[in-house]
C-alpha positions as CSV (number, residue, x, y, z in Angstrom):
1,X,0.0,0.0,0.0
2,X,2.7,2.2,0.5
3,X,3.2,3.2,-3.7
4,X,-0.3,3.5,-4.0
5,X,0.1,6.3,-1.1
6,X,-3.4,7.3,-0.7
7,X,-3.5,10.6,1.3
8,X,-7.0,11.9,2.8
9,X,-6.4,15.9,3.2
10,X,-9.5,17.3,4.2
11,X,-12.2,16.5,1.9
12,X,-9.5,15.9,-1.0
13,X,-8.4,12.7,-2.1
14,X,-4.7,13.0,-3.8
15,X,-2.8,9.8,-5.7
16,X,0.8,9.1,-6.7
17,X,2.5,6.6,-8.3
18,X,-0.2,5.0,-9.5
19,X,-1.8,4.8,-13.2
20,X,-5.2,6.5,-13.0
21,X,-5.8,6.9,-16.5
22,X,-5.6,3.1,-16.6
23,X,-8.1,2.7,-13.7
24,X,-10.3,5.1,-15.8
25,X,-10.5,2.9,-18.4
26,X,-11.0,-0.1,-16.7
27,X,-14.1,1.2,-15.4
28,X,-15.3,2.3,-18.3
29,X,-18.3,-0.4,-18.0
30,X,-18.6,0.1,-14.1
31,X,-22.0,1.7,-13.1
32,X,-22.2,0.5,-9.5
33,X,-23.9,3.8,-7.9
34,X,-21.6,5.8,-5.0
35,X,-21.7,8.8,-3.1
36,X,-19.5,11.4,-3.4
37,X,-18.6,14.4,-1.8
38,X,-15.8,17.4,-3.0
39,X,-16.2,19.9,-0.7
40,X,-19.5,20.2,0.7
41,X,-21.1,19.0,-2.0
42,X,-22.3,15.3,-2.1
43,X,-23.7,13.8,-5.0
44,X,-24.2,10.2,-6.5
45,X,-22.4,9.0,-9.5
46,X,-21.5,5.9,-11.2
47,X,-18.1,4.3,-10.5
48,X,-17.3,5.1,-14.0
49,X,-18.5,8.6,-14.3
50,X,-16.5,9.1,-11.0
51,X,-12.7,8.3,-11.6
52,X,-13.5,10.0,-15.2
53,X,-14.6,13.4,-13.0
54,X,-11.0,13.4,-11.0
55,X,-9.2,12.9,-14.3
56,X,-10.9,15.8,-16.1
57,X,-8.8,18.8,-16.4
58,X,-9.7,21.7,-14.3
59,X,-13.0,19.4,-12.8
60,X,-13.7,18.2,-9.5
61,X,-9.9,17.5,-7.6
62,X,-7.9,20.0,-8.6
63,X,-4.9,18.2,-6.7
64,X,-5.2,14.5,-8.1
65,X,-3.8,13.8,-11.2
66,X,-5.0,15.2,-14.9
67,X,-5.5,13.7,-18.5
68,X,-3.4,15.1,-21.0
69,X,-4.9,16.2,-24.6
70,X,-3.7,12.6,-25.8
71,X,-5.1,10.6,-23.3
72,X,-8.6,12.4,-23.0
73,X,-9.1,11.7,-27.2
74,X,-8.3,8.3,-26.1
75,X,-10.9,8.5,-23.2
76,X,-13.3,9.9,-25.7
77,X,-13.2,7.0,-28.2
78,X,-13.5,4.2,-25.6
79,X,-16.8,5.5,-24.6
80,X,-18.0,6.3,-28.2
81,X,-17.3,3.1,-29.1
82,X,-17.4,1.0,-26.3
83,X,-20.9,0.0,-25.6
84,X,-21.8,1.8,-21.8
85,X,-24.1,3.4,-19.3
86,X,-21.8,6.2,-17.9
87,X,-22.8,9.9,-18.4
88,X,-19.5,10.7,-19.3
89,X,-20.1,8.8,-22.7
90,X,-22.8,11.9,-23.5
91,X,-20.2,14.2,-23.1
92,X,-17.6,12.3,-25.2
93,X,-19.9,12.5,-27.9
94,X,-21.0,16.4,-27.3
95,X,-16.9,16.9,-27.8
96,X,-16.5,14.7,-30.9
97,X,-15.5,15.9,-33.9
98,X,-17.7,14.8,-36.5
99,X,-15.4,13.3,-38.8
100,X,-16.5,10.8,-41.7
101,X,-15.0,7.8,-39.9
102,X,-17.0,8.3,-36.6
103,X,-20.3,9.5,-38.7
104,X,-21.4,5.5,-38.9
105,X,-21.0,5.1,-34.9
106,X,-23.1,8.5,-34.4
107,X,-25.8,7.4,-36.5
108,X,-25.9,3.8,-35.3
109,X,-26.3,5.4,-31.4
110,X,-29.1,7.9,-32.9
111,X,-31.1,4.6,-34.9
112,X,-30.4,1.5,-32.1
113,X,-30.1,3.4,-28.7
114,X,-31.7,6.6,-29.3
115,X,-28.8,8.6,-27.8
116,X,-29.6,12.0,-27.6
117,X,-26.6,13.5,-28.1
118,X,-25.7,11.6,-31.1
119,X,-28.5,13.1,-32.4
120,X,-26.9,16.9,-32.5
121,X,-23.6,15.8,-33.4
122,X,-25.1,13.9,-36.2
123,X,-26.9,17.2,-37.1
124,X,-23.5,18.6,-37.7
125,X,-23.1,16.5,-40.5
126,X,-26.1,18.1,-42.0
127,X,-26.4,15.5,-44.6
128,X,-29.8,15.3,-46.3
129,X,-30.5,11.6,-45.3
130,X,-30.9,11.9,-41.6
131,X,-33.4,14.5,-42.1
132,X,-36.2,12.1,-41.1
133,X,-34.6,10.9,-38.3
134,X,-34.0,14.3,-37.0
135,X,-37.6,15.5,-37.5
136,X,-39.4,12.2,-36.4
137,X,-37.0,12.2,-33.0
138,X,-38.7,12.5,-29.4
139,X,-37.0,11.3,-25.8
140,X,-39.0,9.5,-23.7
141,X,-41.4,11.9,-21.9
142,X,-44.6,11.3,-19.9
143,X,-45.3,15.0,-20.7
144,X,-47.2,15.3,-24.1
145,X,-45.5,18.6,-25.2
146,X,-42.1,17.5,-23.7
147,X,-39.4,15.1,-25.1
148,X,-37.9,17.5,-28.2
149,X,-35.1,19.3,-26.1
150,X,-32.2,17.5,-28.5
151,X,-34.8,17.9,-31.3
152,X,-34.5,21.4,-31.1
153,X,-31.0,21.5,-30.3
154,X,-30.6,19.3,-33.6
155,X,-32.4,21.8,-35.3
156,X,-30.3,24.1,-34.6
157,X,-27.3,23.0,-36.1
158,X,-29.1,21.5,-39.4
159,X,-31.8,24.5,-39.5
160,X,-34.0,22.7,-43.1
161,X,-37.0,24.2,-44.1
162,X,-38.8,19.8,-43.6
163,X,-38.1,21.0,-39.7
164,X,-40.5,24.6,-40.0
165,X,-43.7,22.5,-39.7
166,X,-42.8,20.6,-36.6
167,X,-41.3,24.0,-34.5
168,X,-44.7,25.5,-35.5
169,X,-46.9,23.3,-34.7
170,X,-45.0,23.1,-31.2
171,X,-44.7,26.5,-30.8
172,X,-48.8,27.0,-31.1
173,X,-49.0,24.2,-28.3
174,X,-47.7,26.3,-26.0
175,X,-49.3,29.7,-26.1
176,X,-51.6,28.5,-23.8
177,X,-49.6,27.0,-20.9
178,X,-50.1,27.9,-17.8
179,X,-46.4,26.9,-17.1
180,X,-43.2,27.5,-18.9
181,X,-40.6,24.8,-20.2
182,X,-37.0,24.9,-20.5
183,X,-37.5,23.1,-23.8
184,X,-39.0,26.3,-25.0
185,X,-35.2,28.3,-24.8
186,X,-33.9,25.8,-27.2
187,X,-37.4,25.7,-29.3
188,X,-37.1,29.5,-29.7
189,X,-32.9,29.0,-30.7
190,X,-34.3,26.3,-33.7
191,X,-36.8,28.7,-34.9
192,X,-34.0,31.7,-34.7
193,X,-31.3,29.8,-36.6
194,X,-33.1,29.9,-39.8
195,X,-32.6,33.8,-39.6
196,X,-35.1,34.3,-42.4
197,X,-38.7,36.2,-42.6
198,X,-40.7,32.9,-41.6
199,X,-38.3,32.8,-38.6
200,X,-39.3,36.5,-37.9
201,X,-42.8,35.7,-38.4
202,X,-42.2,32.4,-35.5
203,X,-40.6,35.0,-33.0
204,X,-43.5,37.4,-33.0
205,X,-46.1,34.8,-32.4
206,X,-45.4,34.6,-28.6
207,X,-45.7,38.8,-28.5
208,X,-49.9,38.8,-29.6
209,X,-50.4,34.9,-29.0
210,X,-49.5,33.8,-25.5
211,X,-52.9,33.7,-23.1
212,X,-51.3,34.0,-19.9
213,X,-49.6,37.4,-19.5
214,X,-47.3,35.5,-16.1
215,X,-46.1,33.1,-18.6
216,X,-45.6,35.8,-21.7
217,X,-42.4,37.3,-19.9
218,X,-40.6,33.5,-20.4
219,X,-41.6,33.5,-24.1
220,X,-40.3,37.1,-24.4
221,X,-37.2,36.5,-22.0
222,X,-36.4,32.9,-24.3
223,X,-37.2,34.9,-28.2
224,X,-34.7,37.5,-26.8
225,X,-31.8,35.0,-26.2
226,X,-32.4,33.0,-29.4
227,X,-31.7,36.3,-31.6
228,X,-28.8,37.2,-29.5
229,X,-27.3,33.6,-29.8
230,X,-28.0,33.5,-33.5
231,X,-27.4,37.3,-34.5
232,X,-28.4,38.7,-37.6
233,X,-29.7,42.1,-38.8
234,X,-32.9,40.4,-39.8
235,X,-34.0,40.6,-36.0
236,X,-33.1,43.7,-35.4
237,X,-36.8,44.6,-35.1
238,X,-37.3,41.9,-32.9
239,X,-34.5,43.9,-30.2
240,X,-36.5,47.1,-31.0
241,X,-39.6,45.6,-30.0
242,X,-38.3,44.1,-26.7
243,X,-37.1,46.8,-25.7
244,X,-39.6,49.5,-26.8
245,X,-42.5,47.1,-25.9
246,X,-41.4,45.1,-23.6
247,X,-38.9,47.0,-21.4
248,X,-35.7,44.8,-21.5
249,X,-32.2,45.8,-23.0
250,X,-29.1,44.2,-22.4
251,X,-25.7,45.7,-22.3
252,X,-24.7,44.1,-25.5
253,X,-27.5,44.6,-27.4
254,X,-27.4,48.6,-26.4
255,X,-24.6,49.3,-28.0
256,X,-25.5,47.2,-31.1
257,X,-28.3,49.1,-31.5
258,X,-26.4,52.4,-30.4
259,X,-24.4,51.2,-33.7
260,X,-27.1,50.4,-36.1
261,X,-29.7,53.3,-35.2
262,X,-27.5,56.1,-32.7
263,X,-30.6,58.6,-32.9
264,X,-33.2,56.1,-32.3
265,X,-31.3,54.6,-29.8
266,X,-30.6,58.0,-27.4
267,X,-34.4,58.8,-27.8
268,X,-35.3,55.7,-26.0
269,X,-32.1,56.1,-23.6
270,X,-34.1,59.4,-22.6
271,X,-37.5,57.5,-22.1
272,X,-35.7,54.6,-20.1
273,X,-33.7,57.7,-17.7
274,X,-36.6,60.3,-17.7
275,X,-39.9,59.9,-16.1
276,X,-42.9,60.3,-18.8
277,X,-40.6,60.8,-21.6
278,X,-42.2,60.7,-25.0
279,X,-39.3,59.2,-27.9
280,X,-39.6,61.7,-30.7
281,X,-38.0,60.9,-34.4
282,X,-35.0,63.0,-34.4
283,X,-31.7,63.4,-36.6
284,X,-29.7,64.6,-33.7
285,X,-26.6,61.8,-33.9
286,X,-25.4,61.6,-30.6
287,X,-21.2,61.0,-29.3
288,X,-19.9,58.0,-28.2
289,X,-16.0,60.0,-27.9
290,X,-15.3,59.0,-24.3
291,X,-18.6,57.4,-23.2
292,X,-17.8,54.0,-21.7
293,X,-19.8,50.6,-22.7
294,X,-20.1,49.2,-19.1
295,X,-21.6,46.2,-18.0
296,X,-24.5,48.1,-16.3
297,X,-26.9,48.9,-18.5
298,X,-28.3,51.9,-16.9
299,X,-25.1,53.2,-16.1
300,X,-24.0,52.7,-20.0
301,X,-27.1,54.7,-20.5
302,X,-25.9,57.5,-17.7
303,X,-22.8,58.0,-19.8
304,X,-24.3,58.5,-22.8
305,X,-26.3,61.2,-21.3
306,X,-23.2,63.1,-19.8
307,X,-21.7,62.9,-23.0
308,X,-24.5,64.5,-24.7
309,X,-26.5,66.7,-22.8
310,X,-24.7,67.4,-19.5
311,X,-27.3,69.4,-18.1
312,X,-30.1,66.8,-19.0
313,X,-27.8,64.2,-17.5
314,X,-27.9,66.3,-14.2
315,X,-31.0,66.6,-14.0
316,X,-31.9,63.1,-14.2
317,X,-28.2,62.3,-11.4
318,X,-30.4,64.9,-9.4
319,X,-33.8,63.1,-9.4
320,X,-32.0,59.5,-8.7
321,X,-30.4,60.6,-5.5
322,X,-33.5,61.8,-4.2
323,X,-35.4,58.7,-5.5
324,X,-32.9,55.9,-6.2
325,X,-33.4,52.9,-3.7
326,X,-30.3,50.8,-2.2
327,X,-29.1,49.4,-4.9
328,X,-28.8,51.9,-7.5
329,X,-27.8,54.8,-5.5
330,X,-24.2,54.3,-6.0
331,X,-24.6,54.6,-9.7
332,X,-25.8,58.4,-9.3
333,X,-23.6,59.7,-5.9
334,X,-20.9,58.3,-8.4
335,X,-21.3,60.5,-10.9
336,X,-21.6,63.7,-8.0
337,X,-17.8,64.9,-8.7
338,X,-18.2,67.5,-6.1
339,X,-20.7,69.3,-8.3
340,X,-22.5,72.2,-6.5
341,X,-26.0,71.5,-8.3
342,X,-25.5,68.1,-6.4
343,X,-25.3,69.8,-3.0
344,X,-29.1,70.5,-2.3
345,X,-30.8,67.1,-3.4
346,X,-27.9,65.0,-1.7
347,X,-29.1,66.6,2.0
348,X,-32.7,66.5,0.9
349,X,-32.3,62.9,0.7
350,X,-30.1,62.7,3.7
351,X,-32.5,64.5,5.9
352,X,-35.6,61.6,5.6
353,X,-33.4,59.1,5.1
354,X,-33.8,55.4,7.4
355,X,-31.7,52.9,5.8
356,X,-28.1,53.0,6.6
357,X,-26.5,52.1,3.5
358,X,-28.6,54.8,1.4
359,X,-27.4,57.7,4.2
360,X,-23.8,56.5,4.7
361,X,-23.6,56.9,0.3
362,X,-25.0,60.3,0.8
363,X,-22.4,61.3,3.3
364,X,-19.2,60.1,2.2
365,X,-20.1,61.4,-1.2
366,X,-21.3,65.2,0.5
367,X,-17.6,64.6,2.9
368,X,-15.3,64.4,-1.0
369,X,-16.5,68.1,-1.7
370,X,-14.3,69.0,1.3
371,X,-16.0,71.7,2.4
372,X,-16.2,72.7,6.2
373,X,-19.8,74.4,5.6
374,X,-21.2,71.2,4.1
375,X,-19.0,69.0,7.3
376,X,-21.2,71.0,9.5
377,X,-24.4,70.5,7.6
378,X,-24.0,66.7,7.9
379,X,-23.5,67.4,11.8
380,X,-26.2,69.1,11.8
381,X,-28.5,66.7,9.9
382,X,-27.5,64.2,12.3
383,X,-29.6,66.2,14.9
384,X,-33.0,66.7,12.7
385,X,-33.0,62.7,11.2
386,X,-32.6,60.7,14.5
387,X,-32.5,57.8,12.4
388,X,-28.7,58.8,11.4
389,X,-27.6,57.8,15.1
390,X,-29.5,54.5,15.1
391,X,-27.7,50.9,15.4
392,X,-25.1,50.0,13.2
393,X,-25.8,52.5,11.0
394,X,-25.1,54.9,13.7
395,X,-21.9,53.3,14.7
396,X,-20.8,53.0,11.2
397,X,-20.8,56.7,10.3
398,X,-19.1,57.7,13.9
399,X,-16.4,56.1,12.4
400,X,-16.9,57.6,9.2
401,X,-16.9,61.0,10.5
402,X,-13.9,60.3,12.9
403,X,-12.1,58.9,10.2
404,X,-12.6,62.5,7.9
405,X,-11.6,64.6,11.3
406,X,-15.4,65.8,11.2
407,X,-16.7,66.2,14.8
């Protein structure tokens, strides 16, 4: 026992001197069920599955020993080939390449075991003949509309115009469900990779269509990440719409749409910023020079403001601070830069203010203007909102204050 030198560290089990990528393979047909536990996380796996986990690069035990490129193609055709129950033997497949020497073994799985992911990597081949067997495949599924997740998926990397019929005729299904299905993300990503008119025409459906207004938002949230995934100007309507109708913008789709349509795109940036805004059609081109694509979207937004209409931009910094809740305070108090027009609405807010975090924003932004006439305000406010001297909030900005020689 002492080459094999097992060592138990904690929850971490670490090998050496001993050939686990042999083990690996020798288990390849072992499906005994086991517990396992990295961590604090326990979960059950097949014996197989498990020494296949530890070997993975940059999975499970970082410590233990790791396949090289070599040996994980090797891995891979052992459970391709190799008739077995492990889940690793999906993922093998997922990661095939599909050459022409590997495309009888694919099919065979699709036609004899109905392996699902055979199925999409045989729709990578995209040869005419496996048409049928795409469009006639469903998993086993006690739920009528259910069993078409790979189907889809399939789709989606062979998109024909034999599939259209089936992803409508499955799409109408659902417009009147009173719950949502995952299936439906990757039903939505078939329809968009056609990235034609009748795909356009699919993606509207669920806008008009879908009974339950609760279960609209899904359809709407699902359409938007099918056009993002598969990107093309065709659905550049579609992003209008979402966001013009339906309220949601992403970062990313912002500043594609700042790029395709700049002046449509800063009149809804001022209906999204100001309350009761009406978009107008305008030719005004707003500047980009200097405005930084964040990951916030509102903040994104905020800049594009500044760098177009600084006093508009104030006005709406001005309105935040006095509305903004916890969250998205910061945002505003960070765009202050001791500005005097800031000065009034920051101690308005202060003045009614309960919760710690939004007060202790206010005040370290009010101390960077340096100014002993606003220090003594803030003392000052301490007396009229009692709610400044309150718990930890209270403790907090005694330090604060201490900190800033303000007493």
């Amino acid at each position: 026992m002492e080459s094999l030198e097992v060592i138990l560290f904690g929850h971490y089990l670490i090998k050496k001197n001993i050939d686990l990528f042999s083990i690996a393979k020798e288990h390849i047909n072992d499906d005994e069920e086991i517990s396992t536990m990295f961590g604090c996380i326990i979960s059950n796996d097949k014996v197989g599955d498990f020494f296949i986990d530890v070997l993975t690069p940059e999975y499970v035990d970082l410590d233990s020993e790791k396949m090289n490129s070599t040996e994980l193609t090797e891995l891979d055709s052992l459970l391709i080939y190799q008739p077995n129950n492990l889940s690793s033997r999906y993922s093998a497949i997922n990661r095939a390449k599909p050459t022409e020497n590997l495309y009888p073994k694919i099919r065979e799985l699709v036609i004899e075991e109905k392996n699902q992911s055979a199925l999409v990597t045989l729709a990578k081949y995209q040869k005419e003949k496996d048409i049928e067997i795409i469009k006639n495949n469903r998993s086993e599924n006690d739920k009528v509309e259910s069993g078409y997740y790979h189907t889809y998926v399939a789709i989606s990397q062979f998109p024909r115009p034999e599939f259209i019929p089936l992803l409508e005729t499955n799409l109408n299904k659902t417009l009147d469900n009173t719950h949502y299905s995952n299936e439906w993300r990757e039903l939505y990503k078939a329809i968009a990779s056609y990235k034609n008119k009748k795909a356009v025409e699919l993606l509207k459906v669920p806008f008009s269509k879908v009974e339950h207004q609760n279960i609209k938002k899904y359809h709407i949230r699902f359409v938007y990440g099918a056009i993002q995934e598969f990107q093309d100007p065709i659905y550049n309507e579609l992003y209008w719409k979402i966001w013009e109708d339906e309220g949601s913008i992403s970062p990313e789709v912002y500043k594609y749409l700042f790029n395709e349509n700049p002046s449509k795109t800063y009149e809804l940036t001022k209906k999204e910023m100001i309350e009761n805004y009406q978009p107008q059609k305008s030719d005004f081109v707003p500047s980009t020079n200097g405005v930084e694509f964040t990951e916030g979207i509102y903040e994104t937004m905020l800049n594009v403001l500044i760098a177009n209409d600084k006093n508009l931009a104030n006005k709406v910094i001005a309105e935040q601070i006095l509305n903004s809740n916890v969250h998205n305070l910061s945002l505003y108090t960070s765009k202050v830069n001791k500005q005097n027009i800031f000065i009034e609405p920051l101690f308005e807010r202060l003045e009614k203010a309960w919760n710690a975090h939004i007060y202790l924003d206010l005040i370290k932004t009010l101390i960077e203007y340096d100014n002993k006439e606003i220090n003594e305000r803030i003392i000052k406010a301490r007396t009229l909102n009692k709610n400044l001297n309150e718990d930890w909030g209270g403790k907090a900005l005694d330090k604060l204050l201490s900190e800033n020689g303000i007493e």
